[in-house]
MDTraj code that builds the backbone (N, CA, C; nanometers):
import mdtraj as md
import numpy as np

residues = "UNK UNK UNK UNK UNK UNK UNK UNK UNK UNK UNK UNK UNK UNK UNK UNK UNK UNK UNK UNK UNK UNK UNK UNK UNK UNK UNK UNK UNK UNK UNK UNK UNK UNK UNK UNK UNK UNK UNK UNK UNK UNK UNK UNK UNK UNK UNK UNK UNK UNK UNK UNK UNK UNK UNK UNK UNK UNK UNK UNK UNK UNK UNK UNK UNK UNK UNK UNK UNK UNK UNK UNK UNK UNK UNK UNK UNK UNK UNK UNK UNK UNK UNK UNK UNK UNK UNK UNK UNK UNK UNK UNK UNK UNK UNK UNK UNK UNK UNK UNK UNK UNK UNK UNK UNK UNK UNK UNK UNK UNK UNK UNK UNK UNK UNK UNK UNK UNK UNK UNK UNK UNK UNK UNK UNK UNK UNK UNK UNK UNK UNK UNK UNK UNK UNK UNK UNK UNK UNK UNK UNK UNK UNK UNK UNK UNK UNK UNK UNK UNK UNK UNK UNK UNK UNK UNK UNK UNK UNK UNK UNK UNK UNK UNK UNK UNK UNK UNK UNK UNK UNK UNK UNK UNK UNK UNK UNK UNK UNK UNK UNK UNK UNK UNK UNK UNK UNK UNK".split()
xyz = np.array([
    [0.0856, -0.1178, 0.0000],
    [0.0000, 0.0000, 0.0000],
    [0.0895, 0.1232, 0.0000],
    [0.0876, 0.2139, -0.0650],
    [0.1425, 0.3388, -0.1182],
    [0.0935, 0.4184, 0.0206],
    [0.2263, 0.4903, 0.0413],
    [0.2348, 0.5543, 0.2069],
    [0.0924, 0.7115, 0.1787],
    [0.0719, 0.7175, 0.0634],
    [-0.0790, 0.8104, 0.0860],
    [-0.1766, 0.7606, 0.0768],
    [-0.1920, 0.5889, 0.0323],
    [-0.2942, 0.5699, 0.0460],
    [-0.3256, 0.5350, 0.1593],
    [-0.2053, 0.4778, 0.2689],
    [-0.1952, 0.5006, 0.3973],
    [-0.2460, 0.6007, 0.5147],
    [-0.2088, 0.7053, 0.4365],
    [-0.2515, 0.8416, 0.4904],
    [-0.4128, 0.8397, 0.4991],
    [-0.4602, 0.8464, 0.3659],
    [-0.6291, 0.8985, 0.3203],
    [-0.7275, 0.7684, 0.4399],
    [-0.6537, 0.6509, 0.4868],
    [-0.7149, 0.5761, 0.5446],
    [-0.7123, 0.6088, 0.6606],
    [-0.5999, 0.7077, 0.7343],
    [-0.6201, 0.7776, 0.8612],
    [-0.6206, 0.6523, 0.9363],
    [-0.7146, 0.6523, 1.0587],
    [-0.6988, 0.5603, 1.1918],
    [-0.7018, 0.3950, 1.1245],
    [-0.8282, 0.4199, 1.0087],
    [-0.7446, 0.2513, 0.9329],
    [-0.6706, 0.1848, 0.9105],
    [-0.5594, 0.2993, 0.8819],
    [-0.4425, 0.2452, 0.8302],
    [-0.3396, 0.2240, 0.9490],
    [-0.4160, 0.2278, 1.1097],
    [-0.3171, 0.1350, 1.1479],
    [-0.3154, -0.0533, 1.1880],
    [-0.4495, -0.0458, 1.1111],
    [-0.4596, -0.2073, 1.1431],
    [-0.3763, -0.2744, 1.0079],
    [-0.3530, -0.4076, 1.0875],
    [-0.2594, -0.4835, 0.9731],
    [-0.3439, -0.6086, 0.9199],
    [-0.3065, -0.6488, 0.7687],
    [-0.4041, -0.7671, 0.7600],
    [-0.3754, -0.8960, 0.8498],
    [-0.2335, -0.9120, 0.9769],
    [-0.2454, -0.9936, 1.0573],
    [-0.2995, -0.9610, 1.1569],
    [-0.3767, -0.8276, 1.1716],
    [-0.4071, -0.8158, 1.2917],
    [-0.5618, -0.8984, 1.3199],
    [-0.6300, -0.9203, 1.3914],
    [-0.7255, -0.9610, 1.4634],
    [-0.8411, -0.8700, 1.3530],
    [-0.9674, -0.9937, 1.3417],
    [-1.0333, -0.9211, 1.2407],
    [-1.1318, -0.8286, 1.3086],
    [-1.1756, -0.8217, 1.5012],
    [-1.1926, -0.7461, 1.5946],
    [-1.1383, -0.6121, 1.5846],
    [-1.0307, -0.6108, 1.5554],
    [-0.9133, -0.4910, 1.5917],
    [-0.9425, -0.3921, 1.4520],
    [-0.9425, -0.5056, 1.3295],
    [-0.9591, -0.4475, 1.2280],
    [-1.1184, -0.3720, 1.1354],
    [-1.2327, -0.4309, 1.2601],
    [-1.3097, -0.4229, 1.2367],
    [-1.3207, -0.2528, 1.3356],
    [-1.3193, -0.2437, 1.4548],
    [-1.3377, -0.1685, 1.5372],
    [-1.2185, -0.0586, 1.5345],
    [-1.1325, -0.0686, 1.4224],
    [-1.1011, 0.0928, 1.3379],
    [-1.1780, 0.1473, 1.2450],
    [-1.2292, 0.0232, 1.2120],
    [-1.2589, 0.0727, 1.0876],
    [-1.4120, 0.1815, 1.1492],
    [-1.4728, 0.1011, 1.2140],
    [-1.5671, 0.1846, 1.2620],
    [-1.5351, 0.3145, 1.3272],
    [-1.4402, 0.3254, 1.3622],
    [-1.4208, 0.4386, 1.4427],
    [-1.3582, 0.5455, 1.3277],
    [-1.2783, 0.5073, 1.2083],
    [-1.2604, 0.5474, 1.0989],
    [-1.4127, 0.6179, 1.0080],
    [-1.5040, 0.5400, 1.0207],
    [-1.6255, 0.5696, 0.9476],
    [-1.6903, 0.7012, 1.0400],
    [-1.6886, 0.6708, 1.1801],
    [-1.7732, 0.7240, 1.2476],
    [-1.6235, 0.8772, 1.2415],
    [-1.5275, 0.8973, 1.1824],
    [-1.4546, 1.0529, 1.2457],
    [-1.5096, 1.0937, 1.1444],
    [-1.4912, 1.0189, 1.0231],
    [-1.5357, 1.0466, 0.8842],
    [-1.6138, 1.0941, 0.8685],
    [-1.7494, 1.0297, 0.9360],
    [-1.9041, 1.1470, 0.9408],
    [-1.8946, 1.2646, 0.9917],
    [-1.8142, 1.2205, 1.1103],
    [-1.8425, 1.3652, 1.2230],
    [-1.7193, 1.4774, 1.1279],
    [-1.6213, 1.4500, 1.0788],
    [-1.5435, 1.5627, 1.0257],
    [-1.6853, 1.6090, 0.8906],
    [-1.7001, 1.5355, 0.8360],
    [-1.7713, 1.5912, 0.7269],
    [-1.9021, 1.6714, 0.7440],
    [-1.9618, 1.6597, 0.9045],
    [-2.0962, 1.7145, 0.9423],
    [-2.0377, 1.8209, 1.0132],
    [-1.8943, 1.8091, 1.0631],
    [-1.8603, 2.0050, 1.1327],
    [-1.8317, 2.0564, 0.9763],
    [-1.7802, 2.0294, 0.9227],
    [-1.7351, 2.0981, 0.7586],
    [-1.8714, 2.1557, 0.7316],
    [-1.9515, 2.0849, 0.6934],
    [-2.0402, 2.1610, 0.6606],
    [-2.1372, 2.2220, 0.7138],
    [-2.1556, 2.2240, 0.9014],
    [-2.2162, 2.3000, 0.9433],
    [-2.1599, 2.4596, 0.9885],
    [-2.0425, 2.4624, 0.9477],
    [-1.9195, 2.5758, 0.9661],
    [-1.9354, 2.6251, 0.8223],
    [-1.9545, 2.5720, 0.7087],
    [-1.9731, 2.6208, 0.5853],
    [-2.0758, 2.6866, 0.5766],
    [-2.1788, 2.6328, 0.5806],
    [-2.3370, 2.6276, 0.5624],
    [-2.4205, 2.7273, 0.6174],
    [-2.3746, 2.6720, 0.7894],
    [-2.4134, 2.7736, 0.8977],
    [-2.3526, 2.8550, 0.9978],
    [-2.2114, 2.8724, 0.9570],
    [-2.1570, 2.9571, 1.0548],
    [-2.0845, 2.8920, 1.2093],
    [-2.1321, 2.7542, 1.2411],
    [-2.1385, 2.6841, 1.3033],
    [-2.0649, 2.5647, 1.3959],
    [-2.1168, 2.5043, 1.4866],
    [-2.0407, 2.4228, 1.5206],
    [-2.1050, 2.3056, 1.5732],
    [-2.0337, 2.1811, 1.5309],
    [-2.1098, 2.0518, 1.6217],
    [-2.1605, 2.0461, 1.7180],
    [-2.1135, 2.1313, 1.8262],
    [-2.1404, 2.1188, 1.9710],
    [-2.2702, 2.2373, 2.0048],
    [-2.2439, 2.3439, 1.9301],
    [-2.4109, 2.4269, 1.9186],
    [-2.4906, 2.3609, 1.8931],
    [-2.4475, 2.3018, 1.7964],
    [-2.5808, 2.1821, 1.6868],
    [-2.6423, 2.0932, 1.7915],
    [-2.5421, 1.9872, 1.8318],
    [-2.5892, 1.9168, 1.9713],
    [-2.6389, 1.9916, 2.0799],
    [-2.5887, 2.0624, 2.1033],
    [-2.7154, 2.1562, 2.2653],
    [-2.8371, 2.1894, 2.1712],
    [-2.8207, 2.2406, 2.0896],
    [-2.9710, 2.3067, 2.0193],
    [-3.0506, 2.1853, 2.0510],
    [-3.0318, 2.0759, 1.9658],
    [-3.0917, 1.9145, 1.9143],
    [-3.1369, 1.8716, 2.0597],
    [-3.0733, 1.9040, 2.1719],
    [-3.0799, 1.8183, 2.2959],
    [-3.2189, 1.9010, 2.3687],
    [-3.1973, 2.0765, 2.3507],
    [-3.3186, 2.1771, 2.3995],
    [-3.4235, 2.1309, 2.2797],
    [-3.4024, 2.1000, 2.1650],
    [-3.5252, 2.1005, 2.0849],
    [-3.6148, 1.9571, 2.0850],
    [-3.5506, 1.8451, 2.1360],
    [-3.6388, 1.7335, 2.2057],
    [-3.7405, 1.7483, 2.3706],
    [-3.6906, 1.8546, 2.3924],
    [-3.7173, 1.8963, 2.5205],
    [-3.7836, 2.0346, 2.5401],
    [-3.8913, 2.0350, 2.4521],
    [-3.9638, 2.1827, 2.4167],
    [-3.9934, 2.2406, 2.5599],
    [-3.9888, 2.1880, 2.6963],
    [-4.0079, 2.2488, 2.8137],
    [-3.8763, 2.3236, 2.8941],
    [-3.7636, 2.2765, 2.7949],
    [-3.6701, 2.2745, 2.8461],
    [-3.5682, 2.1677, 2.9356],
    [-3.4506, 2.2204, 2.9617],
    [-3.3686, 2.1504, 3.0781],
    [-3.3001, 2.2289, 3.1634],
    [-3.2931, 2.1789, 3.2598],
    [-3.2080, 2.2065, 3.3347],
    [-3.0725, 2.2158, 3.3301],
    [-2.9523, 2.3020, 3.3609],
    [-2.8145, 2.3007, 3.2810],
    [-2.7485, 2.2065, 3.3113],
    [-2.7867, 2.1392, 3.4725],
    [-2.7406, 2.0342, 3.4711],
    [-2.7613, 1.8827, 3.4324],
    [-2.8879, 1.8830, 3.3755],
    [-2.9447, 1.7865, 3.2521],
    [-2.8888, 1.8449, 3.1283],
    [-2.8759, 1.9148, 3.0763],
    [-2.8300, 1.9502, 2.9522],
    [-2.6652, 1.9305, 2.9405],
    [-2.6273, 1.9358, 3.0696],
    [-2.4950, 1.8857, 3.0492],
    [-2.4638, 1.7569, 3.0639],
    [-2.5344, 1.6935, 3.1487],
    [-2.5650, 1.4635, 3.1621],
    [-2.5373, 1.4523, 2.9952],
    [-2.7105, 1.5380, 2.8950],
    [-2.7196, 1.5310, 2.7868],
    [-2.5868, 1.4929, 2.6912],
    [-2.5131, 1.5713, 2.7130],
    [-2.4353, 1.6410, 2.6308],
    [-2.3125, 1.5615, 2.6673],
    [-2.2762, 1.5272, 2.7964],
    [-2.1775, 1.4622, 2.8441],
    [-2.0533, 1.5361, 2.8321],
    [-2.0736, 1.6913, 2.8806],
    [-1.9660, 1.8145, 2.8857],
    [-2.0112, 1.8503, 3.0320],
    [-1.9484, 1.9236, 3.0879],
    [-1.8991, 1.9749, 3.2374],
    [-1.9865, 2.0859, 3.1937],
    [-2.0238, 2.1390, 3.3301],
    [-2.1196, 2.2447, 3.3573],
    [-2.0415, 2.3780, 3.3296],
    [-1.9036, 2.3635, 3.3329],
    [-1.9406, 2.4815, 3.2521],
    [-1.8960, 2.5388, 3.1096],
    [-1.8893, 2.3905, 3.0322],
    [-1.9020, 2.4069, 2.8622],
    [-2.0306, 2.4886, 2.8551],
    [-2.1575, 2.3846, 2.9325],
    [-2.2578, 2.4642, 2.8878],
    [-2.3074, 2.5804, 2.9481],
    [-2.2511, 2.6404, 3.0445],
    [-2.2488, 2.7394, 3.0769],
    [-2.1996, 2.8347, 3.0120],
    [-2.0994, 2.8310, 2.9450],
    [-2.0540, 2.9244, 2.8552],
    [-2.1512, 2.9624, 2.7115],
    [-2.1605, 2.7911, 2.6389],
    [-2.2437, 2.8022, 2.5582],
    [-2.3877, 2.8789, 2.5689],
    [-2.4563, 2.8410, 2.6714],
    [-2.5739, 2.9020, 2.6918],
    [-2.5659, 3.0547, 2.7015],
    [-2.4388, 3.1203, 2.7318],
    [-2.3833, 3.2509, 2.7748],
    [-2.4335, 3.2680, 2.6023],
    [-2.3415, 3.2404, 2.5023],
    [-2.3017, 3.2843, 2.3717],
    [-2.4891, 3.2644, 2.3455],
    [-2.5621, 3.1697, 2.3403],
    [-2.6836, 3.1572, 2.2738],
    [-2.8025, 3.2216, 2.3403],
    [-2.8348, 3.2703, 2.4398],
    [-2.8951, 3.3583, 2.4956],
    [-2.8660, 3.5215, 2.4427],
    [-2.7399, 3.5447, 2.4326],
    [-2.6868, 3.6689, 2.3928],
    [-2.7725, 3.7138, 2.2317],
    [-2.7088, 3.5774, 2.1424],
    [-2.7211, 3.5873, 2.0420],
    [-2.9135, 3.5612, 1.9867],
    [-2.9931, 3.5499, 2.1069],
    [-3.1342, 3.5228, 2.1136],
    [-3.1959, 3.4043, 2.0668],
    [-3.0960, 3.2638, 2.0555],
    [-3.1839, 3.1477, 2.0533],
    [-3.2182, 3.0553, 2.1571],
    [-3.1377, 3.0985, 2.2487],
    [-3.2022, 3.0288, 2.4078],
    [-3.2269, 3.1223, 2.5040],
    [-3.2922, 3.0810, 2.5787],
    [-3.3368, 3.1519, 2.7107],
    [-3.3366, 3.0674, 2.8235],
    [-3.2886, 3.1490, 2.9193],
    [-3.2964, 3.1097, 3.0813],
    [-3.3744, 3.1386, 3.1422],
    [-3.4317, 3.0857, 3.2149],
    [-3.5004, 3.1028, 3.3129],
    [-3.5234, 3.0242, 3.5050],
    [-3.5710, 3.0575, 3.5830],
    [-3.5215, 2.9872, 3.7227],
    [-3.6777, 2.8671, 3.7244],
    [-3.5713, 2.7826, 3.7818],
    [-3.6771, 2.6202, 3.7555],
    [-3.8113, 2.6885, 3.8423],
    [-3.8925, 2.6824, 3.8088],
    [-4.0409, 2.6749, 3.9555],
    [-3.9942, 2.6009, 3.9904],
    [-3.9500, 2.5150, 4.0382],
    [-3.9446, 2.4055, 4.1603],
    [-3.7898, 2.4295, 4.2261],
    [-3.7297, 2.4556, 4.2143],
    [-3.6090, 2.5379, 4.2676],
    [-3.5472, 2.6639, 4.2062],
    [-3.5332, 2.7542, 4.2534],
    [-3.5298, 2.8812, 4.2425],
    [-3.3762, 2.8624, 4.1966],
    [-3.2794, 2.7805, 4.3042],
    [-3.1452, 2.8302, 4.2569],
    [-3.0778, 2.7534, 4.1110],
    [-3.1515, 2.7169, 4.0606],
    [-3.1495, 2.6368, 3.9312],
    [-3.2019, 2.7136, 3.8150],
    [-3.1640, 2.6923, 3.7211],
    [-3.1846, 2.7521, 3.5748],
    [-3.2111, 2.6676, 3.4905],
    [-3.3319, 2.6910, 3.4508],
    [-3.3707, 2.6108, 3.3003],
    [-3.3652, 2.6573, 3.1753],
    [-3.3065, 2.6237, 3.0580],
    [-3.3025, 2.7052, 2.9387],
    [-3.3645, 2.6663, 2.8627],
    [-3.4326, 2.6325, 2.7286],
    [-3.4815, 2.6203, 2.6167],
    [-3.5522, 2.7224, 2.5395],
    [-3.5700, 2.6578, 2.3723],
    [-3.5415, 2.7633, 2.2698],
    [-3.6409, 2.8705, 2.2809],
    [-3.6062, 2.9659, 2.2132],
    [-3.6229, 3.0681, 2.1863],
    [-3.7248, 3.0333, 2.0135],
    [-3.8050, 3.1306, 2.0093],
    [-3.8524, 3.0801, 1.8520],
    [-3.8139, 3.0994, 1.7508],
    [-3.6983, 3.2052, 1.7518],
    [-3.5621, 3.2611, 1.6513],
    [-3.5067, 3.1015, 1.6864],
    [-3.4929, 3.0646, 1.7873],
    [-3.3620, 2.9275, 1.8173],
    [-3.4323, 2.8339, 1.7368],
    [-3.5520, 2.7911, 1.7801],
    [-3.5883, 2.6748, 1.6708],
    [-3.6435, 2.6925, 1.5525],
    [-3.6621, 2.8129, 1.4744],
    [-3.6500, 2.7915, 1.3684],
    [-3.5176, 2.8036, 1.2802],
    [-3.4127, 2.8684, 1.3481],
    [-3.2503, 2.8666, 1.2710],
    [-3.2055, 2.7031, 1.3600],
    [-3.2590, 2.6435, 1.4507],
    [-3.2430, 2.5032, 1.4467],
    [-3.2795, 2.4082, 1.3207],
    [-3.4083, 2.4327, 1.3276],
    [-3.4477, 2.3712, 1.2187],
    [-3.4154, 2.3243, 1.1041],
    [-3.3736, 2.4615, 1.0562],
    [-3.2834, 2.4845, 0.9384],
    [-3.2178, 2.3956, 0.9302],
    [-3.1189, 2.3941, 1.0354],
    [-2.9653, 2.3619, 1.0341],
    [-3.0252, 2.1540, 1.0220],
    [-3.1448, 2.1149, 1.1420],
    [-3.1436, 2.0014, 1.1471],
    [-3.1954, 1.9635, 1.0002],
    [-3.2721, 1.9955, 0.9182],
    [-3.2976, 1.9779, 0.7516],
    [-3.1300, 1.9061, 0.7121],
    [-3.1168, 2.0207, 0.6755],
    [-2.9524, 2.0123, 0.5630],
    [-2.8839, 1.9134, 0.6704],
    [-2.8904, 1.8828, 0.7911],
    [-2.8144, 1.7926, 0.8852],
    [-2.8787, 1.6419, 0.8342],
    [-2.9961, 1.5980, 0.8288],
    [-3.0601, 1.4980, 0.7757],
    [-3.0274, 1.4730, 0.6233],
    [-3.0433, 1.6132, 0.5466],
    [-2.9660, 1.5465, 0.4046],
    [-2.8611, 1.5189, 0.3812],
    [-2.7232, 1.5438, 0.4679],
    [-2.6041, 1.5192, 0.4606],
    [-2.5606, 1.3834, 0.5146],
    [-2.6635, 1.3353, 0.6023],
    [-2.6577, 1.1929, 0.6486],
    [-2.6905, 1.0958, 0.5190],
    [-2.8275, 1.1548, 0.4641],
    [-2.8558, 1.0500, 0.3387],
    [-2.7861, 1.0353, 0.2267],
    [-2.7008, 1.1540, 0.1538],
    [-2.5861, 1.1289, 0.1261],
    [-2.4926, 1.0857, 0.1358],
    [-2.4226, 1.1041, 0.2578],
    [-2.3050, 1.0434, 0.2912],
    [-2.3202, 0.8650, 0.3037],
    [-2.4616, 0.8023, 0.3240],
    [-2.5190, 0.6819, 0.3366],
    [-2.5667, 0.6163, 0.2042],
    [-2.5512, 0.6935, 0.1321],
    [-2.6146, 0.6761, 0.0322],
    [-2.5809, 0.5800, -0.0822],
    [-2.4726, 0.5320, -0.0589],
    [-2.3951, 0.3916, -0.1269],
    [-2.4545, 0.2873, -0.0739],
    [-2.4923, 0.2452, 0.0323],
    [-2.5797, 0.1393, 0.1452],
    [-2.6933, 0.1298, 0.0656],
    [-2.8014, 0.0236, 0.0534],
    [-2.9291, -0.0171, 0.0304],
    [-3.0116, -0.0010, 0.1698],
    [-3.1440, 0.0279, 0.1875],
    [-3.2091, 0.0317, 0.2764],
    [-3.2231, -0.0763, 0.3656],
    [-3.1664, -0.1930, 0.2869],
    [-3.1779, -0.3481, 0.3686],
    [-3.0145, -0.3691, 0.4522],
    [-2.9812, -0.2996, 0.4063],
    [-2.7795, -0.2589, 0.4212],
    [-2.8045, -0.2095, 0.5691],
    [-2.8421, -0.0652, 0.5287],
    [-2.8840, -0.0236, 0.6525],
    [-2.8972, -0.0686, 0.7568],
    [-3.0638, -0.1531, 0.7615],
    [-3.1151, -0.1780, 0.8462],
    [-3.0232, -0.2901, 0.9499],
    [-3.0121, -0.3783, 0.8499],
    [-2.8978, -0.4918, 0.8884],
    [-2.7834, -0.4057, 1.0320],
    [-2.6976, -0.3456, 0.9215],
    [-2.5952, -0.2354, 1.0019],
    [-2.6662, -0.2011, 1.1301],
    [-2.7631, -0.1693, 1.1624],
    [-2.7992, -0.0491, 1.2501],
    [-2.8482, -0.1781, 1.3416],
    [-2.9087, -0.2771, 1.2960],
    [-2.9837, -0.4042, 1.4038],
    [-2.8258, -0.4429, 1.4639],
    [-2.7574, -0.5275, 1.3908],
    [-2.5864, -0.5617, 1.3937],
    [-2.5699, -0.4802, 1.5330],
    [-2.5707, -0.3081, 1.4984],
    [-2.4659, -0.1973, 1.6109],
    [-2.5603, -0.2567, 1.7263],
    [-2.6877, -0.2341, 1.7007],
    [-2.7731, -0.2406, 1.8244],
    [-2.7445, -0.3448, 1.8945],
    [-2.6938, -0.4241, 1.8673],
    [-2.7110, -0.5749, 1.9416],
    [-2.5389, -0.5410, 2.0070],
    [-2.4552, -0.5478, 1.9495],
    [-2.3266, -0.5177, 2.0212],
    [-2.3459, -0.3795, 2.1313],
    [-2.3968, -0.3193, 2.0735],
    [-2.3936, -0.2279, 2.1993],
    [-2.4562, -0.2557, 2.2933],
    [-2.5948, -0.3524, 2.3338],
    [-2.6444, -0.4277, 2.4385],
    [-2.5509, -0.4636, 2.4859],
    [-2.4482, -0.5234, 2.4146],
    [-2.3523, -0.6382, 2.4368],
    [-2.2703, -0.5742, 2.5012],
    [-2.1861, -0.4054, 2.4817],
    [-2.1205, -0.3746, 2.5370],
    [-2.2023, -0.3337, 2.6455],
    [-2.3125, -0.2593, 2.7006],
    [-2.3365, -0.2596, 2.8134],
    [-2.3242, -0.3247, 2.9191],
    [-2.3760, -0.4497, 2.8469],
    [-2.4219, -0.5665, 2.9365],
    [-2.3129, -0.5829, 3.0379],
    [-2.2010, -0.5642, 2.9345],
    [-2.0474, -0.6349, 3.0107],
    [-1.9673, -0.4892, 3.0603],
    [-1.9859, -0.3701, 3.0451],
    [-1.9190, -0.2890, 3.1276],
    [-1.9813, -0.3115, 3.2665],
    [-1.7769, -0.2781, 3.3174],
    [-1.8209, -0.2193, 3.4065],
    [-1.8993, -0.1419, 3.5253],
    [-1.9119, -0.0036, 3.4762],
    [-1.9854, 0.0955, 3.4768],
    [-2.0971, 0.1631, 3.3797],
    [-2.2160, 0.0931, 3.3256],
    [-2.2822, 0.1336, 3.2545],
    [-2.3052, 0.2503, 3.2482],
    [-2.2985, 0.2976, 3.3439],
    [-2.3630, 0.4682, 3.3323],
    [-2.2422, 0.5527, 3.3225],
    [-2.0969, 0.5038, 3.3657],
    [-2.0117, 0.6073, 3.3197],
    [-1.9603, 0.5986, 3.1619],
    [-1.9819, 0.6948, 3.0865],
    [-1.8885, 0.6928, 2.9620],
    [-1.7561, 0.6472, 2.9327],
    [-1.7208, 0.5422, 2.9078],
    [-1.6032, 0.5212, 2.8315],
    [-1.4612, 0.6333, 2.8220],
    [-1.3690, 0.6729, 2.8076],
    [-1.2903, 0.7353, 2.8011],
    [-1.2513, 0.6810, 2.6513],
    [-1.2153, 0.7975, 2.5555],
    [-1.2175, 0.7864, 2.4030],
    [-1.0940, 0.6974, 2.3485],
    [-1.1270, 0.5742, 2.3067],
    [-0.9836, 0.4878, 2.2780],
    [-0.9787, 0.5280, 2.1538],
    [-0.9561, 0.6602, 2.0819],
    [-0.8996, 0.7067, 1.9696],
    [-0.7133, 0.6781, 1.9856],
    [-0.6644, 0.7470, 2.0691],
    [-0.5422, 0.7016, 2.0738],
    [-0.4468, 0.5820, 2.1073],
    [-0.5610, 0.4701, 2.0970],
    [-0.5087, 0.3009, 2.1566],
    [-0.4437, 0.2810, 1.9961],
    [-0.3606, 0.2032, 1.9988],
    [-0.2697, 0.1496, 1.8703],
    [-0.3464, -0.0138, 1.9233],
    [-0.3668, -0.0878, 1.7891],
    [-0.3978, -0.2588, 1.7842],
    [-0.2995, -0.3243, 1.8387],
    [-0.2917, -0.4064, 1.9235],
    [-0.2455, -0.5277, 1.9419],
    [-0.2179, -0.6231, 1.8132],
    [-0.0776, -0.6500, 1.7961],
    [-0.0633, -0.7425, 1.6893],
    [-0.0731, -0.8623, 1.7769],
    [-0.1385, -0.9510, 1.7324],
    [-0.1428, -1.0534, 1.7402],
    [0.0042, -1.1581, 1.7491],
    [0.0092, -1.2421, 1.8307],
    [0.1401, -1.2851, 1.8433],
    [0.1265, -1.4319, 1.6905],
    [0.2107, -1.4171, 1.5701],
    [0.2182, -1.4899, 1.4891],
    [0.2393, -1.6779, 1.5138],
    [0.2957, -1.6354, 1.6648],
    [0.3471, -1.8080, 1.6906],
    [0.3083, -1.8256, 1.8224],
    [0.1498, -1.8324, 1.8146],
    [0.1054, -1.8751, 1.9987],
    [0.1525, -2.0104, 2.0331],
    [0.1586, -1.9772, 2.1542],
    [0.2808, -2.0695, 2.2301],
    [0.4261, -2.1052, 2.1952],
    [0.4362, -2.0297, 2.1264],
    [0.5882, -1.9812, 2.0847],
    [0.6526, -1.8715, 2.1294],
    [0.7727, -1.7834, 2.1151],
    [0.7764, -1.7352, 2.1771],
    [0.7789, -1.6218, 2.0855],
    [0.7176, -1.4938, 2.1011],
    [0.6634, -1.3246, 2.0488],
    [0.8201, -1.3230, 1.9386],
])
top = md.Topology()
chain = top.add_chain()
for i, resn in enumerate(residues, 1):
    res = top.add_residue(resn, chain, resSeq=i)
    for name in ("N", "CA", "C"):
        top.add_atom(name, md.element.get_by_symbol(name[0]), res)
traj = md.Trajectory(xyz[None], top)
């Protein structure tokens, strides 16, 4: 393999064809999945001025037309209180969210949209849905479905067996594969 085609494969290209077809499978996914996410900030920074992580708080207040609480919106989001503290700073300013103090505890703040917020949400979630069907768009609908039943079932699977279900994972982007030892019970 030619050292750029090396390159264009990014986190792929560090599995080997001796490596474990596990190892080689679970880059590749993680390869597919930067792949989406680089190509959905590209074009929400093109498009809309924008950023993934606005996009996600918006998406998280716009399932939640009553709102959340900042410290639900940050569980949501799985950022520290005060990413979204800041954020909510910038989107209140700019008039697509609003704060307000919970009725049921005063020293708490609840935010959700603004009607400027969900309709420049909106927007953004449209062209966010067509960029998915594109980018998917080599797959058959039976492809799909398959794929998405497949994830679902491993990810039971990974629950089942963590640890800590409820804590998040820490991001194994920077783990390198295990080569496989060529001569088990031999010696490495």
């Amino acid at each position: 393999m030619s050292r750029l085609a090396r390159v264009e494969l990014g986190l792929e290209a560090r599995a080997h064809r001796e490596d474990h077809l596990d190892t080689r499978m679970w880059l590749r996914l993680l390869a597919c999945s930067t792949d989406i996410e680089q190509a959905i900030r590209q074009r929400l920074r093109q498009q809309f001025g924008t950023t993934l992580s606005r996009f996600d708080y918006l998406a998280q207040l716009e399932r939640h037309p009553k709102g959340l609480r900042m410290s639900e919106l940050s569980a949501c989001l799985m950022v520290t209180g005060g990413n979204v503290t800041g954020l909510t700073d910038q989107l209140v300013q700019e008039g697509w969210v609003q704060r307000t103090e919970d009725s049921r505890d005063r020293r708490v703040w609840r935010v959700r949209l603004t009607a400027e917020g969900r309709r420049r949400f909106e927007q953004m979630a449209a062209a966010h849905e067509g960029w998915l069907r594109q980018l998917f768009k080599p797959m058959q609908n039976a492809e799909k479905k398959a794929l998405y039943d497949q994830l679902g079932q491993l990810r039971q699977h990974l629950l089942a067996t963590s640890d800590s279900p409820t804590t998040p994972a820490a991001p194994a982007a920077a783990a390198w594969p295990i080569k496989r030892n060529p001569n088990p019970g031999g010696r490495p």
